[in-house]
N, CA, C and O atoms as a DFTB+ gen file, in Angstrom:
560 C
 N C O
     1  1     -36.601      79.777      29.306
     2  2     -37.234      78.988      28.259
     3  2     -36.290      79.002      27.058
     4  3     -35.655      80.053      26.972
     5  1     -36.028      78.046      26.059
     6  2     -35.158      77.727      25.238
     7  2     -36.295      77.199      24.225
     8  3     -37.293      76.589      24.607
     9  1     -36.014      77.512      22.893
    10  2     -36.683      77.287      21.451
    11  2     -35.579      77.114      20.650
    12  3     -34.610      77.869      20.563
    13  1     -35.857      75.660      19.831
    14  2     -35.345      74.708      18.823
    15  2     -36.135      75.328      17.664
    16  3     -37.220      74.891      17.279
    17  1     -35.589      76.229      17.219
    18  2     -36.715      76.874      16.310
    19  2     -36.596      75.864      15.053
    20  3     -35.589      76.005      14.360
    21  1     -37.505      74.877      14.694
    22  2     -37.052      74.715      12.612
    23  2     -38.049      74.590      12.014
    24  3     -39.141      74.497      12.574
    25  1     -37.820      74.549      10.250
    26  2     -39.379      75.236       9.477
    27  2     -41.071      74.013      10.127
    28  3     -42.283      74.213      10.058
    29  1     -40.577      73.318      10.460
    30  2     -42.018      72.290      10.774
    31  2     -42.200      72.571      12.094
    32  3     -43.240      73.135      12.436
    33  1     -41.397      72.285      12.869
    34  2     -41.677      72.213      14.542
    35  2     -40.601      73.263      15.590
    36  3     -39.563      73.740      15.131
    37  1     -40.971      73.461      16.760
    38  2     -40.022      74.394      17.330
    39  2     -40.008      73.252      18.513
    40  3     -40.888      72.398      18.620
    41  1     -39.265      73.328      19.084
    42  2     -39.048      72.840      20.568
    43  2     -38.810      73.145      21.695
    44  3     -37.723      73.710      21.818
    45  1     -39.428      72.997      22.678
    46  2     -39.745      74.448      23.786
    47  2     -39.278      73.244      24.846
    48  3     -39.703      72.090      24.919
    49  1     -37.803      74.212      25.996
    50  2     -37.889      73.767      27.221
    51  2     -37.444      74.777      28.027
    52  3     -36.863      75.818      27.718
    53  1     -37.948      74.144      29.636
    54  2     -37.976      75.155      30.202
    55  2     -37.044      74.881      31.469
    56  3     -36.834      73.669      31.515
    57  1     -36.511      75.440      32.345
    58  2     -35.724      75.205      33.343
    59  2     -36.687      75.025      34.732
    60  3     -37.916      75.056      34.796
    61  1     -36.021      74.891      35.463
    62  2     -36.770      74.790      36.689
    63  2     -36.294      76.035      37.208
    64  3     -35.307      76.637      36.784
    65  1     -37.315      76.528      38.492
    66  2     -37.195      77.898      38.915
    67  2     -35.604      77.869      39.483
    68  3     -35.083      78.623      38.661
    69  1     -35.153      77.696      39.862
    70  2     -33.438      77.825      40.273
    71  2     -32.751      78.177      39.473
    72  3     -31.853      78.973      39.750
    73  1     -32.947      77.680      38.136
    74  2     -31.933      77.724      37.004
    75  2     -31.036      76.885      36.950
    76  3     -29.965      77.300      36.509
    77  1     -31.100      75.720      37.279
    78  2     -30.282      74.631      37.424
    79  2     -30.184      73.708      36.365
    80  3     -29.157      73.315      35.812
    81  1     -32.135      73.195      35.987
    82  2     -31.737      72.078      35.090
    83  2     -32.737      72.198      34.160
    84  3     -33.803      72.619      34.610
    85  1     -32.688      71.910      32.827
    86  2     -33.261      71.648      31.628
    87  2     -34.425      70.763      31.705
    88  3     -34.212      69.699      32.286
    89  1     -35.865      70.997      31.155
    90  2     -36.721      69.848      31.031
    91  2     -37.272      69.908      29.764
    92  3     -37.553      71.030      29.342
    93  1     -37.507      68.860      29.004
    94  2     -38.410      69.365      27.672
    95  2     -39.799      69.668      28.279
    96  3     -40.341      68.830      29.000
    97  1     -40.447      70.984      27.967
    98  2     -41.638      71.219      27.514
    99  2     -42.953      70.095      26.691
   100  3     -43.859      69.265      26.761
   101  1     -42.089      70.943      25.961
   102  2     -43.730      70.790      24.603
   103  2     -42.797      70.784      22.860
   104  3     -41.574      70.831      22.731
   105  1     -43.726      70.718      21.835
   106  2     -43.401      70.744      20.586
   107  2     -44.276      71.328      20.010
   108  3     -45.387      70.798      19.981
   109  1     -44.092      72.446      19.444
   110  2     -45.380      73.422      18.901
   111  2     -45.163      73.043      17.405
   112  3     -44.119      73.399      16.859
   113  1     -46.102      72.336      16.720
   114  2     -46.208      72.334      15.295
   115  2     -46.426      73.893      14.455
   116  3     -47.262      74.788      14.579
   117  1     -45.468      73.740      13.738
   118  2     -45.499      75.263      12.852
   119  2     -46.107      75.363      11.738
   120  3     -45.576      75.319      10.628
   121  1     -47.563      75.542      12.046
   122  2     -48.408      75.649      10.900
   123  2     -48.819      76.841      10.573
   124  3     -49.905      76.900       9.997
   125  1     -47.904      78.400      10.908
   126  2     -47.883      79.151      10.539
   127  2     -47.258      80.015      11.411
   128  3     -47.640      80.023      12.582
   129  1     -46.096      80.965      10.948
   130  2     -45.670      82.093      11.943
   131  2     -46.775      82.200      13.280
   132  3     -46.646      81.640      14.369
   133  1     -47.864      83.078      12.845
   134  2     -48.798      83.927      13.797
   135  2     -49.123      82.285      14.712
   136  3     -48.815      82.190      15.900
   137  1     -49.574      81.458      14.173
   138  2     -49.883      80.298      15.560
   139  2     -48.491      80.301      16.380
   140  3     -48.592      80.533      17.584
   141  1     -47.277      80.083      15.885
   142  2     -46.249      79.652      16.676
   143  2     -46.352      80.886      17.497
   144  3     -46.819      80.987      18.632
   145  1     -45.820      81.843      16.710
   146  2     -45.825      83.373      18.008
   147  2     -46.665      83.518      18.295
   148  3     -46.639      84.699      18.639
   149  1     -47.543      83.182      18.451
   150  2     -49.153      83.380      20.173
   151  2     -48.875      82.130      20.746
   152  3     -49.196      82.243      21.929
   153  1     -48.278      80.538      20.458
   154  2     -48.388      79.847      21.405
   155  2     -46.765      80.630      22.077
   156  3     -46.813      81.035      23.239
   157  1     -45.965      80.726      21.607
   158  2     -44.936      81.098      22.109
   159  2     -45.126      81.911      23.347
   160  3     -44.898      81.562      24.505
   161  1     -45.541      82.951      22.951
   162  2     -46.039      83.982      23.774
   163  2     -47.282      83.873      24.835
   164  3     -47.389      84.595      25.826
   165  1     -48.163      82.888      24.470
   166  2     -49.033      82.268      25.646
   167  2     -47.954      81.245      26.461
   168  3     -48.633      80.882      27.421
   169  1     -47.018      80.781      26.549
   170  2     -46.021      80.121      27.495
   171  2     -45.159      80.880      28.085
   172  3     -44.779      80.462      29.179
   173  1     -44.769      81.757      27.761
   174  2     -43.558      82.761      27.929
   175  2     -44.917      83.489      29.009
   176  3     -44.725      83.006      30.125
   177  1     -46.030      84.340      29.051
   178  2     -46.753      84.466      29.759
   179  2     -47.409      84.181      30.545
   180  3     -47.648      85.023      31.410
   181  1     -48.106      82.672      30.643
   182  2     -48.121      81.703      31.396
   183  2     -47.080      81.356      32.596
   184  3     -47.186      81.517      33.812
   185  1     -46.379      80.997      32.061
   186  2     -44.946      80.544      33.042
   187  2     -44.104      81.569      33.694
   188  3     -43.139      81.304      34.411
   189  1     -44.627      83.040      33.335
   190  2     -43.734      83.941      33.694
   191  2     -42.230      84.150      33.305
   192  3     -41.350      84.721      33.949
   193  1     -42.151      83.354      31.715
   194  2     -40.754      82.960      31.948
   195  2     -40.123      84.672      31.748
   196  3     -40.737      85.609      31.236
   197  1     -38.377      84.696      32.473
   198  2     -37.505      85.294      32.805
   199  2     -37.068      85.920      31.571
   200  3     -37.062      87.133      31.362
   201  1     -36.563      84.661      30.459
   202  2     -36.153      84.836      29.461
   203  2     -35.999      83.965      28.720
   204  3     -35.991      82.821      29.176
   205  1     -35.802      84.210      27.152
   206  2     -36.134      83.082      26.240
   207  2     -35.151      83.337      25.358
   208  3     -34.891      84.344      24.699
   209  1     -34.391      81.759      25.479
   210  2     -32.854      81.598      24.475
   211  2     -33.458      80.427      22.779
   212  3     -33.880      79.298      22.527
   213  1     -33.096      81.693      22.093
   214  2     -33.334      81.014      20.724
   215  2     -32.257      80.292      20.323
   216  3     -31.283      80.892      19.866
   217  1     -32.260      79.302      20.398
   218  2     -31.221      78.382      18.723
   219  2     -30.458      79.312      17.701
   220  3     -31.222      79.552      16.766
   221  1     -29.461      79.809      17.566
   222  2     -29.309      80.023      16.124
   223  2     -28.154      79.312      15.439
   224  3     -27.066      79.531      15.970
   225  1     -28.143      78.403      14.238
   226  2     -27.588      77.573      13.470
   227  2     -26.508      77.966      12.878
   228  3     -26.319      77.675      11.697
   229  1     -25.490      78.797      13.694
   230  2     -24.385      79.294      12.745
   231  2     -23.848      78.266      12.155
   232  3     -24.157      77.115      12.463
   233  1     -22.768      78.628      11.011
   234  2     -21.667      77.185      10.373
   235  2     -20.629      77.049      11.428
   236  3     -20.363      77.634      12.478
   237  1     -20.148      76.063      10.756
   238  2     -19.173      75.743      11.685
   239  2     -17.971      76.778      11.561
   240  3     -16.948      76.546      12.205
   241  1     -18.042      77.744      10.877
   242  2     -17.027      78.637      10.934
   243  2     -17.550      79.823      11.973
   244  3     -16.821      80.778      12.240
   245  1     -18.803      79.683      12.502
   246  2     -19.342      80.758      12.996
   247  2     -19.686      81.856      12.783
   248  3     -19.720      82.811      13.559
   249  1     -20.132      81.756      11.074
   250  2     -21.011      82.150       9.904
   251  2     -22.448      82.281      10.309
   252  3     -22.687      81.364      11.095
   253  1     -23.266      82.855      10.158
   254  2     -24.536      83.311       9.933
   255  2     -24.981      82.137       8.489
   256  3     -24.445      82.481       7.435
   257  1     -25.394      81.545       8.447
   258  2     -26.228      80.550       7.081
   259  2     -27.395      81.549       6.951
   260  3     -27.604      82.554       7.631
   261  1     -28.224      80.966       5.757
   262  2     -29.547      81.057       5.278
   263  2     -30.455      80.995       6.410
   264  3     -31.129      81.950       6.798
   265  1     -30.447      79.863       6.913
   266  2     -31.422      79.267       7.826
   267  2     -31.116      80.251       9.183
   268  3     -32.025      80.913       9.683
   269  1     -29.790      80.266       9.695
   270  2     -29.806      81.198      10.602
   271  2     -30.136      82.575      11.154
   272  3     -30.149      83.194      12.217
   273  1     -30.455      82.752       9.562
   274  2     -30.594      84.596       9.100
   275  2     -32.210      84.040       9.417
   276  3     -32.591      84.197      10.577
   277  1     -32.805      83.645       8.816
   278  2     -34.336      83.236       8.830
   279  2     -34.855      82.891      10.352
   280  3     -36.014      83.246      10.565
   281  1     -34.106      82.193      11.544
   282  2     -34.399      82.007      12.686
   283  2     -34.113      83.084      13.280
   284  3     -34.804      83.436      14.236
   285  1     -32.728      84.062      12.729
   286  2     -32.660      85.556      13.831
   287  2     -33.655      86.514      13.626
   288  3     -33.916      87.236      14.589
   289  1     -34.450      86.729      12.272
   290  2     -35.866      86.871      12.217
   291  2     -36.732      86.853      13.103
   292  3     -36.944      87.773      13.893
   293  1     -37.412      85.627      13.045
   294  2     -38.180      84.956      13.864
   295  2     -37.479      85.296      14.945
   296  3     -38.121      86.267      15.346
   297  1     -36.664      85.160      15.625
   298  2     -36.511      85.643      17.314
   299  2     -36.768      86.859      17.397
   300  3     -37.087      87.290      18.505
   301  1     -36.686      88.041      15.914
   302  2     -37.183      89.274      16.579
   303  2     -38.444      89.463      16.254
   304  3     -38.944      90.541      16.575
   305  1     -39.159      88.594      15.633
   306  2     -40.612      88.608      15.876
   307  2     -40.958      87.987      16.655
   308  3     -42.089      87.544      16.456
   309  1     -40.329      87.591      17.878
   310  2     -40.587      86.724      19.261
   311  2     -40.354      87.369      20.039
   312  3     -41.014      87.273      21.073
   313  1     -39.327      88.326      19.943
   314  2     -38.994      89.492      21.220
   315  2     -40.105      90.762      21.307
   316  3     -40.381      91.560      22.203
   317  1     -40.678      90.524      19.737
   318  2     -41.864      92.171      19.731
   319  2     -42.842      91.391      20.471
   320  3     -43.312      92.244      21.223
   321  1     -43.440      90.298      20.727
   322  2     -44.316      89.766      21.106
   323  2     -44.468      89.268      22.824
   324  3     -45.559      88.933      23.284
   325  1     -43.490      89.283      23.460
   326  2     -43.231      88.686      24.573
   327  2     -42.538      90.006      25.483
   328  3     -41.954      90.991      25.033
   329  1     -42.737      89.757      26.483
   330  2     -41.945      91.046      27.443
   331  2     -40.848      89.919      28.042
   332  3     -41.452      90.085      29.101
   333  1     -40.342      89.438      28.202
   334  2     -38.950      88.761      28.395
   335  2     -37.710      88.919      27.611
   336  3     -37.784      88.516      26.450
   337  1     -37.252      89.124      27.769
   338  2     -35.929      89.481      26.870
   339  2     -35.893      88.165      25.715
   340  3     -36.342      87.069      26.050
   341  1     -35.395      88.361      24.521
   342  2     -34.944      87.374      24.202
   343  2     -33.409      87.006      23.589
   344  3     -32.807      87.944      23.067
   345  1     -32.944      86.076      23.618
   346  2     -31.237      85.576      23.564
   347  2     -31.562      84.666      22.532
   348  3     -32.445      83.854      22.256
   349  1     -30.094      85.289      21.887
   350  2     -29.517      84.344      20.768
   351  2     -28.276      83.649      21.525
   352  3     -27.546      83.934      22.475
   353  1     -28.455      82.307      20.367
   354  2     -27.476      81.543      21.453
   355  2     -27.333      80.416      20.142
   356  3     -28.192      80.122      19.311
   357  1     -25.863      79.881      20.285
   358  2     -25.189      79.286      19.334
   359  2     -25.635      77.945      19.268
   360  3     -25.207      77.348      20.256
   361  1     -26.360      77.152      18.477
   362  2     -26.850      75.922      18.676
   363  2     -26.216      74.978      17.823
   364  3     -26.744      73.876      17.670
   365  1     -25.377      75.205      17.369
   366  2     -24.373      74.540      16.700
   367  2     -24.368      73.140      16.967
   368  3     -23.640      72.519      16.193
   369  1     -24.919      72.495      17.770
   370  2     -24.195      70.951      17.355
   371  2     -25.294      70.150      18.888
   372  3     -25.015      69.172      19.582
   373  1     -26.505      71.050      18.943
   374  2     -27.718      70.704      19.674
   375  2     -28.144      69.223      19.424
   376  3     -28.046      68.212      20.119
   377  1     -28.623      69.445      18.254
   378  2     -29.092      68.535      17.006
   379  2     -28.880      67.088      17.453
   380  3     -29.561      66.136      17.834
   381  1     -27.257      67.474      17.156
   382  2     -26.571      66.029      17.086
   383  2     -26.694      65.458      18.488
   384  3     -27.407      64.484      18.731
   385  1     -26.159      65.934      19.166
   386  2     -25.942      65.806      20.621
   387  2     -27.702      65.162      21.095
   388  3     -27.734      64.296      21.970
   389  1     -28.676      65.508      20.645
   390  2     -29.541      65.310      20.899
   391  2     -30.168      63.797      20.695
   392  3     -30.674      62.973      21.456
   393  1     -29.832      63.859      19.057
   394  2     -30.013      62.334      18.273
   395  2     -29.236      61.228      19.023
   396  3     -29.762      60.169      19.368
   397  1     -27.824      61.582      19.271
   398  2     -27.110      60.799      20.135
   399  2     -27.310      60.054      21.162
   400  3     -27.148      58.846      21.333
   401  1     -27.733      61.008      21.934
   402  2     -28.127      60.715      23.406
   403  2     -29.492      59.847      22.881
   404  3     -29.250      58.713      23.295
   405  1     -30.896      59.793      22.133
   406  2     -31.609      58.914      22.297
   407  2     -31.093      58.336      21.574
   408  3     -31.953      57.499      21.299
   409  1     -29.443      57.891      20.413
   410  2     -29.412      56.592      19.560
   411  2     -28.961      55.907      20.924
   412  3     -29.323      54.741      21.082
   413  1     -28.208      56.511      21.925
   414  2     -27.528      55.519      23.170
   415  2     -28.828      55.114      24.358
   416  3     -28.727      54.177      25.151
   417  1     -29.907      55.946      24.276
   418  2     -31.190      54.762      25.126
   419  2     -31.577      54.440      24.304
   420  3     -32.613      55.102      24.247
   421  1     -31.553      53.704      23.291
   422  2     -31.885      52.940      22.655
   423  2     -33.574      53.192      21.897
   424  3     -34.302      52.251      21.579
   425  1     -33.944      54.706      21.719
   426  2     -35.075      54.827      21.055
   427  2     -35.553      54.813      19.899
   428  3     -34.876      55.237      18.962
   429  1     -36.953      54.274      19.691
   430  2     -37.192      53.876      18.290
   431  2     -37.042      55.471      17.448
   432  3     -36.916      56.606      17.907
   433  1     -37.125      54.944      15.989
   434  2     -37.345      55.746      15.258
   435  2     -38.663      56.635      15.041
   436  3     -38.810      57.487      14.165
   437  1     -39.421      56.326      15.846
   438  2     -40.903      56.988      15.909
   439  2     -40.313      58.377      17.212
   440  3     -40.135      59.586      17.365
   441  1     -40.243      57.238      17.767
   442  2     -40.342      58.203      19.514
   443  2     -39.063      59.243      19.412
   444  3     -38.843      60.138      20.228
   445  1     -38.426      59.006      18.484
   446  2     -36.873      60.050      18.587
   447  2     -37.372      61.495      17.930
   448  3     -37.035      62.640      18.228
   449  1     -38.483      60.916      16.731
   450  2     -39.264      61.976      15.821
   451  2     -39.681      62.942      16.501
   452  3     -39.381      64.129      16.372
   453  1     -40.851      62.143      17.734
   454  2     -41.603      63.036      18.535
   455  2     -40.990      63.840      19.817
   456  3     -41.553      64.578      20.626
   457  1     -39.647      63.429      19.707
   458  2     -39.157      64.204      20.997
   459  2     -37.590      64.652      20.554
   460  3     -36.793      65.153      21.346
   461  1     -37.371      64.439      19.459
   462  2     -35.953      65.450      18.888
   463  2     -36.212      67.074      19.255
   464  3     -35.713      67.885      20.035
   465  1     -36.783      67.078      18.715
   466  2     -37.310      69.242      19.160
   467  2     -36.926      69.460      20.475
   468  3     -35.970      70.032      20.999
   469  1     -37.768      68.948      20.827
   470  2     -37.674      69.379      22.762
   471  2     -36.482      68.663      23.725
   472  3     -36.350      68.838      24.936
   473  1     -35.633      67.789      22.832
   474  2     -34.442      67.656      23.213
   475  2     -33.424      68.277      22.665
   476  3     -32.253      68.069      22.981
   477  1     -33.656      68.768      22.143
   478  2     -32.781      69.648      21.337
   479  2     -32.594      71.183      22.082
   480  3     -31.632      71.948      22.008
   481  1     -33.787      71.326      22.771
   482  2     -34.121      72.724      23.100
   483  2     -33.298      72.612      24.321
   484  3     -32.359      73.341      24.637
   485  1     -33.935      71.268      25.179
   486  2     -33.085      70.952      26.266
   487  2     -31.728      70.904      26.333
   488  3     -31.314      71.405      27.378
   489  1     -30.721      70.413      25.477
   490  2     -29.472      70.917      25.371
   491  2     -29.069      72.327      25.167
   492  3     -28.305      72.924      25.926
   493  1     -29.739      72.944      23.873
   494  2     -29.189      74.051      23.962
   495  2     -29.632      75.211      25.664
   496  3     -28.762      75.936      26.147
   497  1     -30.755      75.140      26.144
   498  2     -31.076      75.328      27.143
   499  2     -29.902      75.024      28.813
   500  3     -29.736      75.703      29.827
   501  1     -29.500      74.086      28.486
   502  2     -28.588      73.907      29.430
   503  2     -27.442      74.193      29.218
   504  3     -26.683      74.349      30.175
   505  1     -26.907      74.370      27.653
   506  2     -25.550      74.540      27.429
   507  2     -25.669      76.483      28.229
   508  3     -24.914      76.994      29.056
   509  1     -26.634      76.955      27.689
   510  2     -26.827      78.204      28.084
   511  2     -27.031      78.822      29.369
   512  3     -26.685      79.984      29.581
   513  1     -27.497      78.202      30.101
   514  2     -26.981      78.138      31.604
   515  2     -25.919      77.759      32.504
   516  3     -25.524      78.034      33.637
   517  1     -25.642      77.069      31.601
   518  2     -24.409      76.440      32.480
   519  2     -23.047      77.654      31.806
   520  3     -22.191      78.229      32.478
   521  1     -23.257      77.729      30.379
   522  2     -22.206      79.477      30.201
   523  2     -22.480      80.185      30.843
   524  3     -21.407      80.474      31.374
   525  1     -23.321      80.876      31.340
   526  2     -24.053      81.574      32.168
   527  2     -23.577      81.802      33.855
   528  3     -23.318      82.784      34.551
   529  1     -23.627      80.232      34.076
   530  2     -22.953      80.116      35.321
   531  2     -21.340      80.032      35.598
   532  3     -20.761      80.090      36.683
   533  1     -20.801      79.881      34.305
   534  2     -19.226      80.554      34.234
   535  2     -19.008      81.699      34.269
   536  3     -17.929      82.178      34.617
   537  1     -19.931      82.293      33.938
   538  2     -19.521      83.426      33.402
   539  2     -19.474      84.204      34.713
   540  3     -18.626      85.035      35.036
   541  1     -20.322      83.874      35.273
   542  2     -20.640      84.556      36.673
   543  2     -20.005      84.128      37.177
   544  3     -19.439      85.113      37.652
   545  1     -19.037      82.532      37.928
   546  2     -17.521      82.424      38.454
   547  2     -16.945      83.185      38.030
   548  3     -16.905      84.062      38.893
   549  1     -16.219      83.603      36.908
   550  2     -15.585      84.581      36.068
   551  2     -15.524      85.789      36.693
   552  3     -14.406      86.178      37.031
   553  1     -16.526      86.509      36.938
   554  2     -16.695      88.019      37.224
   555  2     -16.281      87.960      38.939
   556  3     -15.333      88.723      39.127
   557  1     -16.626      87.425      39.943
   558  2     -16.266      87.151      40.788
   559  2     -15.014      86.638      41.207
   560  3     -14.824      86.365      42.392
C-alpha cells in the first residue's frame, strides 16, 4: 500500500497480490489526524497489507523541507498504529508525473482534482516496487 500523504487529502494505492502493478485505491479526506490514522489503519488491516510506502517530499537537493519533516511525522504516527512495517520513500516528482499523465488523456479539470491523490500514490507505489525489484536483480 502506498500514501500520497498532503494537508487536505492522502491518496491510497494498493498493488495487486504479486507485487507487480499499482492500482489507485481510494482518497481519504483529512479532516483530522485521528480520522485519517483509523481509516489508514482500517485498510492496512482489512487488506492485510504487507507494507505501507509513505511519500516523502524531499527538495530537489535531497533535503528534508518543512512539509517533509511534517509527513515523516505522520508516517510515524502510521507505523504506531498499523502492524506492517512502514517505508519512507522519495516522492519527489510523483505529483508531476501524475498531472501529466492525466494532462496527456485528456482529463477535465474536475476529474484530475478527484483522482490526483490516488495517482500520485500510484506512481510513487510503483516507482517503489519496481526499485525493489532491482534491487533484488542486484543481490543475485
Amino acid at each position: 500500500m502506498a500514501l500520497d500523504v498532503g494537508d487536505r487529502r492522502i491518496g491510497v494505492a494498493m498493488s495487486d497480490p504479486l507485487g507487480l502493478t499499482a492500482q489507485p485505491f481510494d482518497t481519504i479526506e483529512r479532516t483530522s489526524d485521528a480520522a485519517a490514522l483509523g481509516r489508514i489503519a482500517e485498510i492496512a488491516d482489512s487488506y492485510l497489507v504487507g507494507e505501507i510506502v509513505v511519500g516523502i517530499p524531499y527538495s530537489a537537493r535531497g533535503e528534508l523541507t518543512a512539509q517533509a519533516e511534517k509527513i515523516a511525522r505522520f508516517a510515524e504516527r502510521i507505523a504506531s498504529r498499523v502492524k506492517a512495517p512502514v517505508v519512507r520513500w522519495d516522492e519527489r516528482h510523483t505529483t508531476q508525473t501524475a498531472e501529466r499523465a492525466l494532462l496527456e488523456a485528456d482529463t477535465s479539470r474536475a476529474r484530475r482534482r478527484l483522482v490526483r491523490d490516488k495517482l500520485s500514490a500510484v506512481v510513487l507505489l510503483q516507482d517503489y516496487m519496481e526499485a525493489r525489484k532491482r534491487r533484488g536483480h542486484e543481490e543475485t
